[in-house]
C-alpha positions as CSV (number, residue, x, y, z in Angstrom):
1,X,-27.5,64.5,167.8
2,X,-29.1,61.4,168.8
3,X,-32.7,61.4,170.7
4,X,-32.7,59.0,173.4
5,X,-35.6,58.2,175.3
6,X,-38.0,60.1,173.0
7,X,-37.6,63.8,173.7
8,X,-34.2,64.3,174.6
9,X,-31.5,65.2,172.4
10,X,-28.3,64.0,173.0
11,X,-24.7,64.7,171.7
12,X,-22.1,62.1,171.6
13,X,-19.5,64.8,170.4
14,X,-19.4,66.4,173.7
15,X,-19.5,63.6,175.4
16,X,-16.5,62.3,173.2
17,X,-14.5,65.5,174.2
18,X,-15.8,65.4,177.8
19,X,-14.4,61.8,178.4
20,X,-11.2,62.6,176.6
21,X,-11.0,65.3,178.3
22,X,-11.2,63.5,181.3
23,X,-8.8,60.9,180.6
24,X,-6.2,63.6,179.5
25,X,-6.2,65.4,183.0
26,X,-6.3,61.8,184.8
27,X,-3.1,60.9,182.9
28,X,-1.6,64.0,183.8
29,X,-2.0,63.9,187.6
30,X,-1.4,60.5,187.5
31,X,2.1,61.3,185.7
32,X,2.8,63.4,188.5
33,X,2.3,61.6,191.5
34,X,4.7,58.8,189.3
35,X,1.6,56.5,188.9
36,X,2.0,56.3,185.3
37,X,4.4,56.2,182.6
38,X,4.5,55.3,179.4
39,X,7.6,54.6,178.8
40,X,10.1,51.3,178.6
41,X,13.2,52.5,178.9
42,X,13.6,51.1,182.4
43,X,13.3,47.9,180.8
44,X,15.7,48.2,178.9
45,X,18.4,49.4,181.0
46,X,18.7,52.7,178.9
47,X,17.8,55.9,180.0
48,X,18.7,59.5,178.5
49,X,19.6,59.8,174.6
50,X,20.3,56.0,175.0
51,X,17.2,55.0,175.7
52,X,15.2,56.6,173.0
53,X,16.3,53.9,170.5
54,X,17.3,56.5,167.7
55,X,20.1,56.6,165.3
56,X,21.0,59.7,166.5
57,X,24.1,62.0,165.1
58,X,27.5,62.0,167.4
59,X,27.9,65.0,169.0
60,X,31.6,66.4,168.4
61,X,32.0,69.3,170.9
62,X,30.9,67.7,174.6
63,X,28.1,70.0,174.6
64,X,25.2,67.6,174.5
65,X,24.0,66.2,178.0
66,X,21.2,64.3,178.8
67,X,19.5,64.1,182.7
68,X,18.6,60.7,183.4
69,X,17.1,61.4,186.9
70,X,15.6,64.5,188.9
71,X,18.7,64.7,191.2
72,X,20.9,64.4,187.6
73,X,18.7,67.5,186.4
74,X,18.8,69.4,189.5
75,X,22.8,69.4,189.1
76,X,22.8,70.4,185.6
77,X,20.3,73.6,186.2
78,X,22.6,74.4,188.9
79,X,25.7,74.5,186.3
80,X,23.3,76.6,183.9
81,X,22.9,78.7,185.9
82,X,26.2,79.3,187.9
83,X,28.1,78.5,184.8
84,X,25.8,81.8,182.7
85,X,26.9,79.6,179.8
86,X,23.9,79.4,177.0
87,X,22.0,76.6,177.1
88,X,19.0,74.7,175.6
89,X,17.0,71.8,177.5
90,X,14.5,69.7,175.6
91,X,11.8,68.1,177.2
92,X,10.3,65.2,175.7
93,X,9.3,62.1,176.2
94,X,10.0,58.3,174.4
95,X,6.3,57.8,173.7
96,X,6.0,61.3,171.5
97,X,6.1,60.3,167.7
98,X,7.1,64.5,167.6
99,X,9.9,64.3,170.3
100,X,11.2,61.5,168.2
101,X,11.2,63.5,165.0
102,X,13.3,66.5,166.6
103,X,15.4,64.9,168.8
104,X,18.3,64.0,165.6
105,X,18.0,67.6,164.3
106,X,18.7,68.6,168.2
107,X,21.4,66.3,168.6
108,X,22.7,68.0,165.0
109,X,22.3,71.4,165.8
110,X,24.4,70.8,168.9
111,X,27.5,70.5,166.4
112,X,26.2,73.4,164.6
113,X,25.8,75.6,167.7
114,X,29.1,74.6,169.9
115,X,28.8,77.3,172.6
116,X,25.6,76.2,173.7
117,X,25.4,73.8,176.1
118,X,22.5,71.4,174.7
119,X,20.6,69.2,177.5
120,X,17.8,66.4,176.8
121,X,15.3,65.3,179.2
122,X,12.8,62.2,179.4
123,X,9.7,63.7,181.4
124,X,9.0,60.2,182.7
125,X,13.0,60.1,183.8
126,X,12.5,63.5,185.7
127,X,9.0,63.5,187.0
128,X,9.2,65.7,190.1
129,X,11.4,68.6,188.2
130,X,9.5,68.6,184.9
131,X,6.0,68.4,186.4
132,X,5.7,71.8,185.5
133,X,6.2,70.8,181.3
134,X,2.6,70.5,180.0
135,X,3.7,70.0,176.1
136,X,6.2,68.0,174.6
137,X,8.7,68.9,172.9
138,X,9.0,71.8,175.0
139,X,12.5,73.4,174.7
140,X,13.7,76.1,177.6
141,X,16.4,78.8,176.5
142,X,18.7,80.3,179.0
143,X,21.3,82.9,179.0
144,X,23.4,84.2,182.0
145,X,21.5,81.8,183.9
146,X,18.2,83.2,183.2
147,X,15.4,81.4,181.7
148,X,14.6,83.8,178.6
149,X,12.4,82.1,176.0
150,X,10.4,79.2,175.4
151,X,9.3,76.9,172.4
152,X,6.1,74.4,172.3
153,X,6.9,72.3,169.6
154,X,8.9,71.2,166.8
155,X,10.3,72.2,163.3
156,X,13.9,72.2,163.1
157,X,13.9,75.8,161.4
158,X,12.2,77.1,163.7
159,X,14.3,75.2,166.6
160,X,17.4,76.6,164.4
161,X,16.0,80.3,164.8
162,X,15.6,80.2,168.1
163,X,19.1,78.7,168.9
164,X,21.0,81.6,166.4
165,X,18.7,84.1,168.4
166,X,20.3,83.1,172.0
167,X,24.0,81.9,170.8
């Protein structure tokens, strides 16, 4: 506590968590008009798995896709869900350091897990159909083209778990 102008205390902690507060929910509405996004990827040219700039494991069964626009993720809900196959989608982003972490053990456990269908998607790629994701990673399981579960977060055992749970 600091006492400014003689009697009055005042606490720059909660005005540190007010103001980053503040910013947080201006970045997010902001993300979801489209006003803001923090990654380069359009830059570069790359979008999808390509774009994150990762040494990332080949995927030997065709059952890893990645949505590179809305309209691209639209279709590939649409074949979840008429298709009832299994499948996993990960939501992250190129910014998140913990995205980037989990994203090689997802492309891995795609081998290990071949009748799932395995689907990755950039939030800043997808803005209008993953305004909705409030955390990244944030993976979505579905089964007979059903949404069933839901995990905030990494860890690879734990991403494993869930994955034996709805093969």
């Amino acid at each position: 506590m600091v006492n400014l102008h003689g009697n009055s205390p005042f606490d720059f902690k909660g005005l540190k968590f007010i103001l980053l507060s503040s910013l947080c929910w201006i970045f997010q509405e902001r993300r979801m008009e489209g006003g803001v996004s923090l990654s380069n990827n359009e830059e570069k040219g790359k979008q999808g798995l390509e774009g994150t700039g990762l040494n990332l494991p080949v995927n030997h069964h065709g059952n890893l896709k990645s949505a590179s626009s809305d309209q691209n993720l639209k279709e590939i809900m649409q074949n979840i869900k008429s298709s009832k196959t299994p499948a996993v989608i990960n939501y992250g982003a190129s910014w998140c350091r913990v995205c980037s972490q989990i994203l090689p053990a997802f492309c891995k456990l795609s081998n290990d897990f071949p009748k799932l269908s395995f689907v990755y998607t950039d939030i800043d790629e997808c803005p209008e159909t993953t305004q909705h994701i409030r955390y990244t990673p944030t993976f979505h399981f579905f089964r007979d083209g059903e949404r069933v579960d839901e995990m905030l977060g990494a860890g690879e055992e734990r991403l494993h778990d869930r994955l034996w749970l709805h093969s």
